[in-house]
C-alpha positions in Angstrom: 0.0 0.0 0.0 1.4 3.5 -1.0 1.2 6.2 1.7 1.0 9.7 1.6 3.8 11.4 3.8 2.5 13.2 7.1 3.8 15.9 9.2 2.8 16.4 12.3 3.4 19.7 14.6 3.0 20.1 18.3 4.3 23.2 19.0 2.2 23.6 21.8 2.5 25.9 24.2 1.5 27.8 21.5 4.3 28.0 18.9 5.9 26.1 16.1 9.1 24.8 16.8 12.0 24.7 15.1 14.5 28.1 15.7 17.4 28.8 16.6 18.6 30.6 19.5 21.4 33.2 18.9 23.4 33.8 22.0 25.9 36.1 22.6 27.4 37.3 26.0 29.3 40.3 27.1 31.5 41.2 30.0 31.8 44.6 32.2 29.0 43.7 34.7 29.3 42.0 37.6 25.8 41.1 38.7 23.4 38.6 37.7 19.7 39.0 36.6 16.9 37.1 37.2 14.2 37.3 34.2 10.6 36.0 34.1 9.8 36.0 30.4 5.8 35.6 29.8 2.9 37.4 28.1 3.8 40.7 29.1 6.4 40.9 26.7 4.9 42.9 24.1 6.6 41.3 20.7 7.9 43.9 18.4 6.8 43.2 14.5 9.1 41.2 12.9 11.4 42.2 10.0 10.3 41.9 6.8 11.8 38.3 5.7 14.2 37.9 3.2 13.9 35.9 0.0 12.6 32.2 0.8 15.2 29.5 -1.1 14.7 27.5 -3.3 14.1 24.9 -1.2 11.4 26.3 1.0 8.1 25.2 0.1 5.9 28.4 -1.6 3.1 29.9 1.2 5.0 28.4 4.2 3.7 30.3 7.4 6.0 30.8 10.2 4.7 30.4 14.1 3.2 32.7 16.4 5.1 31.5 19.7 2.8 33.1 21.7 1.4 30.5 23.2 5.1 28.9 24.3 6.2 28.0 28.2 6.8 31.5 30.0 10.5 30.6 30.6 12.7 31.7 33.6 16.2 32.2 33.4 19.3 33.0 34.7 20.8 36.3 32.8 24.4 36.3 32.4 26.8 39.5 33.4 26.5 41.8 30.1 23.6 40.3 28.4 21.1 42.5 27.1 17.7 42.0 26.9 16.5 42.8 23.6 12.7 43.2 22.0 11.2 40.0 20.7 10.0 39.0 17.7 6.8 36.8 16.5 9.3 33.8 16.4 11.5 34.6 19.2 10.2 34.0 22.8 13.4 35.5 24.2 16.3 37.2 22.5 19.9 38.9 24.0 22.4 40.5 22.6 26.1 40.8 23.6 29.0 43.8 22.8 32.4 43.9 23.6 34.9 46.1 22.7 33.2 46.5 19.5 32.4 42.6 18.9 28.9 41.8 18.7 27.0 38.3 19.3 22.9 37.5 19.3 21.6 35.1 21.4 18.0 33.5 20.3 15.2 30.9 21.3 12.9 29.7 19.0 10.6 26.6 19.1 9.2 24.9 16.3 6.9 21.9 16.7 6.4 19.3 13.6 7.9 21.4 11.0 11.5 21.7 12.4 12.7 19.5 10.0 15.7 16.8 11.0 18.9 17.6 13.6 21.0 17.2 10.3 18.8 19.1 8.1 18.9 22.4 10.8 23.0 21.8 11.7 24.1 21.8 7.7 21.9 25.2 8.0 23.8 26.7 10.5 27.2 25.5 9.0 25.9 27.3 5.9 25.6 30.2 7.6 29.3 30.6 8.6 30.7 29.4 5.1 31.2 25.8 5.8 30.6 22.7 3.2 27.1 20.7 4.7 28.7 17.2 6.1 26.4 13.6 5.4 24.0 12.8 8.0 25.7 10.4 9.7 29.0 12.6 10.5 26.3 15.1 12.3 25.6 13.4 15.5 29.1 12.9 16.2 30.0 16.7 16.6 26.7 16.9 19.1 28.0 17.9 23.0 25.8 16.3 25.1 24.4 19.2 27.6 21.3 19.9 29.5 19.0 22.8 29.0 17.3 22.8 32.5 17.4 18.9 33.4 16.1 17.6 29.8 19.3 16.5 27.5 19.8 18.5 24.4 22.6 18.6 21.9 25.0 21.5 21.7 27.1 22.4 18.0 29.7 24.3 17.7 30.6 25.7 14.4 33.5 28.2 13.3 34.0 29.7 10.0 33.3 32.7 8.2 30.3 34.7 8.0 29.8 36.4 4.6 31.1 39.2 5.2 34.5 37.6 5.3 34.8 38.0 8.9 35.7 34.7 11.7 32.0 33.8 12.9 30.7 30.7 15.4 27.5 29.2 16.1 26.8 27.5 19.0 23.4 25.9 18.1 21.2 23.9 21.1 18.7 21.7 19.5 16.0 20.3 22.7 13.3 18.0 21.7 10.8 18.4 24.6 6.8 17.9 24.3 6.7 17.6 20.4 8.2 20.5 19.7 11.8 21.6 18.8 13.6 24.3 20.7 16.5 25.9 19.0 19.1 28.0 21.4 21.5 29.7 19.3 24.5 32.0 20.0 25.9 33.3 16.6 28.8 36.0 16.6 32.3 37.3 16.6 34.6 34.0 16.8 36.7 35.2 20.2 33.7 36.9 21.6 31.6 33.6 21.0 34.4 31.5 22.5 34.5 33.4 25.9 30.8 33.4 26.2 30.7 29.1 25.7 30.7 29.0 29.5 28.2 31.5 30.3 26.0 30.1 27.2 26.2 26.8 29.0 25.3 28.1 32.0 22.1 30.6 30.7 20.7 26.7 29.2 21.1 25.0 32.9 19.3 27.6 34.4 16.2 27.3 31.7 13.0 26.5 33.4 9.9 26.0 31.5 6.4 27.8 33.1 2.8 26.9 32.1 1.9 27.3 28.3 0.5 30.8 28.2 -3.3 31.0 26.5 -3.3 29.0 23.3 -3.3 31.7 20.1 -5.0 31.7 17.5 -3.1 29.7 15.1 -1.3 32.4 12.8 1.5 31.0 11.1 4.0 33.7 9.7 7.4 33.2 7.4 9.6 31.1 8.8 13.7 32.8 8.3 15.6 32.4 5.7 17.5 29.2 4.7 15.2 26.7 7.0 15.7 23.3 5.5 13.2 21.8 2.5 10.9 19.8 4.7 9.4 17.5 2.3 7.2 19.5 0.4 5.0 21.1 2.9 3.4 24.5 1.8 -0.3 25.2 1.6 -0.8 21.7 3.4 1.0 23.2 6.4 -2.0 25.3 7.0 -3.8 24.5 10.4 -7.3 23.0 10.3 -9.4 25.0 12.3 -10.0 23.8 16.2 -12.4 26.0 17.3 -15.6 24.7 19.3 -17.5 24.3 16.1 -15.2 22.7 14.4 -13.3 19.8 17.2 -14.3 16.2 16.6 -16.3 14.4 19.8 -15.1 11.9 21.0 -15.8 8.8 23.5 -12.7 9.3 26.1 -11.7 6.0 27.5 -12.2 5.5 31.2 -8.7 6.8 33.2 -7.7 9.1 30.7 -7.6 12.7 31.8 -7.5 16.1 29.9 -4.4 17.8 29.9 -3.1 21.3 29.0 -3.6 22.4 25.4 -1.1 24.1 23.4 -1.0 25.7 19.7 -1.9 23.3 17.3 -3.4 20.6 19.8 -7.1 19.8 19.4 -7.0 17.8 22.1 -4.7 16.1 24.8 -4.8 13.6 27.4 -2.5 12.0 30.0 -2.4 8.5 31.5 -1.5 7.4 34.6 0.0 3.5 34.7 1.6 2.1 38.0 4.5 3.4 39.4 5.2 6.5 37.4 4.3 5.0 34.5 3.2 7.7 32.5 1.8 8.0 28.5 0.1 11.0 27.0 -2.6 11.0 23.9 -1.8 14.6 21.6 -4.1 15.0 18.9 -3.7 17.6 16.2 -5.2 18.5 12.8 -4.0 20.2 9.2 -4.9 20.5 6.0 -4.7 18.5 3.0 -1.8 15.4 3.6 -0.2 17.2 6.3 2.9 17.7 4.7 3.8 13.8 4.4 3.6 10.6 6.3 7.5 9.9 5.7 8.7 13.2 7.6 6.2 12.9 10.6 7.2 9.3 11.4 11.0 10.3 10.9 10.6 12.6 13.0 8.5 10.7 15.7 11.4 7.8 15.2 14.4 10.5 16.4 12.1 11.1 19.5 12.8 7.7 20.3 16.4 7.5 19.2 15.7 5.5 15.6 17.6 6.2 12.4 15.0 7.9 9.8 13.2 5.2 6.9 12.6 5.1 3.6 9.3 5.9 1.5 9.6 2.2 0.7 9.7 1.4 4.1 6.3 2.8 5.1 4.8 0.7 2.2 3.1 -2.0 4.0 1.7 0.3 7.2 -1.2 -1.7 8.6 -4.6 0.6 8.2 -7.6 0.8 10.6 -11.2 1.6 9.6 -12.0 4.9 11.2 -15.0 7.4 10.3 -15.2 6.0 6.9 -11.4 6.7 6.2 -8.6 4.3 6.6 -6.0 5.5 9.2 -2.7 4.3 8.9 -1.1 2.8 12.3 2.2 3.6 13.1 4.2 1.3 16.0 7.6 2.4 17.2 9.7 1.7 20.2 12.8 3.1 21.6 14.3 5.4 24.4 12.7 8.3 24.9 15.3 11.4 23.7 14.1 13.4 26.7 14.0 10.9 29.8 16.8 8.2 28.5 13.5 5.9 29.6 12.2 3.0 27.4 9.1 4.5 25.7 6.8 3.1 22.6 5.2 5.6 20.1 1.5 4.5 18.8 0.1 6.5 16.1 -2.9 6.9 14.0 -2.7 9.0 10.9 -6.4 9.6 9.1 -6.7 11.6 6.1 -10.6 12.6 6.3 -12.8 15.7 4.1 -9.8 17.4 3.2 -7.5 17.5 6.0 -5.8 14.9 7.9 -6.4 13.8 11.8 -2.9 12.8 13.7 -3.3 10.7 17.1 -0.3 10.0 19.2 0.1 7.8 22.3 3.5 7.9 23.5 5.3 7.2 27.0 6.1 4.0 29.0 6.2 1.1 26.6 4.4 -1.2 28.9 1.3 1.2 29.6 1.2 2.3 25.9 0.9 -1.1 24.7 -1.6 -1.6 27.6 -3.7 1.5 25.9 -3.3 0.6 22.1 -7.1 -1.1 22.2 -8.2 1.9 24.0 -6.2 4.5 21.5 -7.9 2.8 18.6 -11.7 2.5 20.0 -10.9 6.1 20.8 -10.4 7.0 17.1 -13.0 4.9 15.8 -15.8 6.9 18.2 -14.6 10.3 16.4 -17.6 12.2 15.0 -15.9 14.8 13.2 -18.0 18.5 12.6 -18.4 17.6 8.5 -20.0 13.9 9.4 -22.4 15.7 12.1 
């Protein structure tokens, strides 16, 4: 059976995930600041963008992070807070003795394209030749953002201007969406900053998701990597109270907090602390592509990416009167080192296409695979009403 490629995106709290974070640091003060970033922050409109690439699908919105995690931080001696942007959800910038470096966080959720995919960027942007993606997780430095496990890449070169440059990019993977802290700057300024850029990430904490937004995609920068096609189809489905699906919620599932692009979310309790947690989302048309969404739900649990030819022979399930594809994967989870198993249901349906995912303990989500299916099957969507 041929499949359709899928994308999925979580960026819930509220945003899309995949940015970078630009972080630069500066000396000459010797105090440290404490800074509660949330919806007070009144974003400044972003830049116009430049010219897309090639590569970047036509009509490709960008995310309106508004809805992120308020994040709390520890402010290093001479960074400067500076205004954010619809993408950014908290932005610095560093000078010292005329050397300049910009400090960013971004998350994208389902269309933050691959580790590889983002690091060849970034090596792009300071002049050097994009590497196979097997020689990229070798140059990752395993760090912690807070107490999840991210990856940490440090790239010297040239910027275009002719002048030394380095990137040190932080890609976190946390609650289906990508988080991107990036430091880009002047090479010797960058290097004395590594230590306070290592120490800003420990300090991360993540709040409550503010208010869900209304889903507003905008452009995303310049240069994001090709991610599979996805450009009108990336438009959000509607999830307002007209439009979300009923459903018959299996006994011990609970509702949980709903983020930007979530229609719906629950959590599961096993024994222990077991835990698993149901996200479903919707967008329009294919999605973007079955093959990127389960690549991308594979790296969450540590698996090398497949082939198109590889997702041939899916299993289907009848559902609404559509055929949802069933996805089965099992690994360690990338953010608790834990075993975990990822169930997923995939429906194309009236135009736009339904994404269930059960993830967490393997034992409790193979427990909750009957449930997760019944679940879909009782979905009374607003056009079937």
């Amino acid at each position: 059976m041929k499949m359709k490629p899928f994308i999925q995106f979580i960026i819930r709290p509220a945003v899309f995930g995949t940015l970078l974070v630009l972080v630069a640091t500066g000396c000459g003060r010797d105090s440290v600041k404490v800074y509660h970033v949330d919806s007070s922050d009144t974003p400044t409109p972003a830049p116009p963008p430049a010219a897309t690439p090639a590569a970047m699908p036509d009509g490709l919105p960008a995310p309106d992070n508004s809805g992120q995690p308020a994040l709390q931080y520890t402010l290093p001696a001479g960074w400067e807070k500076k205004a954010l942007t619809q993408m950014r959800v908290a932005s610095f910038g560093v000078s010292q003795d005329g050397k300049q470096a910009d400090v960013s966080v971004i998350p994208l959720a389902g269309m933050a394209g691959t580790d590889p995919a983002n690091v060849n960027r970034w090596r792009g942007q300071v002049s050097l030749a994009p590497l196979p993606e097997a020689d990229i997780s070798p140059l990752a430095e395993k760090i912690a953002v807070g107490d999840q496990p991210a990856d940490l890449y440090d790239l010297a070169g040239t910027a275009p201007s002719g002048d030394a440059e380095r990137i040190l990019g932080v890609i976190l993977h946390r609650d289906d969406t990508a988080w991107f802290f990036k430091m880009t700057g002047e090479t010797t300024l960058v290097e004395q900053q590594k230590p306070a850029f290592i120490a800003f990430l420990k300090s991360v904490q993540f709040g409550g998701p503010a208010a869900p937004a209304a889903t507003d995609l905008s452009q995303l920068p310049p240069s994001h990597p090709d991610i599979g096609g996805m450009a009108p189809a990336m438009q959000t489905a509607s999830t307002g109270a007209d439009d979300k699906p009923t459903w018959t919620v299996p006994a011990g599932w609970q509702e949980g907090q709903l983020a930007q692009f979530l229609v719906a979310k629950y959590v599961i309790a096993g024994t222990g602390d077991a835990q698993a947690a149901v996200n479903v989302s919707s967008l329009a048309g294919d999605g973007g592509g079955l093959l990127p969404n389960v690549n991308r739900w594979r790296a969450q649990l540590g698996l090398a990416p497949v082939a198109d030819a590889d997702l041939a022979n899916l299993p289907t399930v009848d559902a609404s009167g559509g055929k949802a594809t069933l996805i089965e994967l099992s690994g360690t989870d990338s953010r608790t080192g834990k075993p975990a198993q990822l169930i997923g249901l995939v429906l194309p349906l009236g135009g736009q296409t339904w994404f269930y995912k059960l993830m967490g303990d393997a034992d409790l989500v193979a427990q909750q695979k009957s449930a997760l299916i019944q679940f879909v099957q009782s979905a009374k969507y607003p056009d079937a009403r």
